[in-house]
C-alpha positions as CSV (number, residue, x, y, z in Angstrom):
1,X,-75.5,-29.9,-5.9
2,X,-75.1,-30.3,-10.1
3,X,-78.0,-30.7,-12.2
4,X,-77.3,-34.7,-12.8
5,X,-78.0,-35.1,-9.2
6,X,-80.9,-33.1,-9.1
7,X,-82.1,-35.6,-12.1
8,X,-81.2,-39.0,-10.1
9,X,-82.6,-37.6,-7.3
10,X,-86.0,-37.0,-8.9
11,X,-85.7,-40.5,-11.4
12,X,-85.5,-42.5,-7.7
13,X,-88.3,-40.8,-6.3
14,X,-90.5,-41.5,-9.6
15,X,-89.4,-44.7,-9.2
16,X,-90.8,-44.7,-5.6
17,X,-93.9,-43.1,-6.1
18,X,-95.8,-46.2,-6.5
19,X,-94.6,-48.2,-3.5
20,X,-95.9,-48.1,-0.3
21,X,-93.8,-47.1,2.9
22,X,-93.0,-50.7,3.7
23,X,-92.1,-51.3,0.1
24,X,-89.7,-48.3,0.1
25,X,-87.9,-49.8,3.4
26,X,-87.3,-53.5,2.1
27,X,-84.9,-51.6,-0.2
28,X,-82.4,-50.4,2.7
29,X,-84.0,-47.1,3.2
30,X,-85.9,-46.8,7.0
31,X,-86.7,-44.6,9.8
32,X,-83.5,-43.1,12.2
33,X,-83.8,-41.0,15.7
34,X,-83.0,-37.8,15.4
35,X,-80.5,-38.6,18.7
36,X,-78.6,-40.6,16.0
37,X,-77.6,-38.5,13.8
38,X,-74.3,-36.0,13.7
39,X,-74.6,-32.8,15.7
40,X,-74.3,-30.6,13.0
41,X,-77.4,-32.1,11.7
42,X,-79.1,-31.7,14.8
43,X,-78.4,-28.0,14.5
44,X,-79.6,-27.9,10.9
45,X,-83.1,-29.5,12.2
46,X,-83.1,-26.6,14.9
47,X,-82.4,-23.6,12.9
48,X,-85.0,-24.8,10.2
49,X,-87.8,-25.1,13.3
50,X,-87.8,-28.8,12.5
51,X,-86.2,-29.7,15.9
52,X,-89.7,-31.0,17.3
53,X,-89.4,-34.0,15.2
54,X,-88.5,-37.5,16.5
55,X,-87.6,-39.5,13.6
56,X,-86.2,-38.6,9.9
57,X,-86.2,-40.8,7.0
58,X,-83.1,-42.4,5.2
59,X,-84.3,-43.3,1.3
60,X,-80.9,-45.6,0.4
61,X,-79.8,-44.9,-2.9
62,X,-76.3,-46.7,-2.9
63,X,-74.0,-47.9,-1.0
64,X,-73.3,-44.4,0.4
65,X,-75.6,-42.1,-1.2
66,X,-78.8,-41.1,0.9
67,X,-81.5,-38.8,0.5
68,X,-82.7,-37.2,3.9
69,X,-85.9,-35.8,4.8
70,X,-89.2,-36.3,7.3
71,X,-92.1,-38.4,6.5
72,X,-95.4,-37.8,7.2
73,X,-97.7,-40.3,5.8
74,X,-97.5,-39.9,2.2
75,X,-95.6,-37.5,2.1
76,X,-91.6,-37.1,2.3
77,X,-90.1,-33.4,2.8
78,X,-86.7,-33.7,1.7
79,X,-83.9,-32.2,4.0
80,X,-80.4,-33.1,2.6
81,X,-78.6,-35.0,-0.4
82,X,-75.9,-37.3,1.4
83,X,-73.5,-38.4,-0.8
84,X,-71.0,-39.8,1.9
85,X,-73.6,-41.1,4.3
86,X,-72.0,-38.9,6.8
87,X,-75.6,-38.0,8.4
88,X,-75.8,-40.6,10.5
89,X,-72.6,-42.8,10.4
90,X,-72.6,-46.7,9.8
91,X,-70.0,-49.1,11.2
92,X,-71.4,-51.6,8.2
93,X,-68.8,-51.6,5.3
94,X,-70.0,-50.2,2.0
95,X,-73.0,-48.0,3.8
């Protein structure tokens, strides 16, 4: 990951700081089962101990672009950067 992501991905989460959770989802990010996402993903969440978790949170940057991680109330613990939106799949065109 370059350093000019690392700085978009922290100017977006500034940015989100001061919404609330249902703010944060009317712009196209939201909750996903784990049981959606690719295997290899699945794997990731197991060897990191995280497997015991039901749901992860998708924070839509573009089109594509995702940030993964869990939420638990206020807080979001950040997973993977998903440039491709190859995490979990979408049949939608330009997602």
């Amino acid at each position: 990951m370059t350093k000019e992501i690392v700085v978009e991905i922290a100017k977006k989460l500034g940015q989100l700081e001061g919404q609330n959770w249902e703010q944060i989802q009317r712009g196209g990010s939201h909750p996903i089962s784990v049981s959606k996402i690719i295997k290899e993903a699945q794997k990731r969440l197991a060897e990191l101990k995280l497997d015991d978790t039901d749901d992860l949170f998708s924070i839509r940057f573009s089109g594509r672009e995702r940030l993964w991680g869990i939420r638990s109330r206020n807080l979001f613990q950040v997973l993977w950067w998903d440039p491709e939106h190859k995490i979990c799949p979408s049949a939608l065109k330009h997602t």
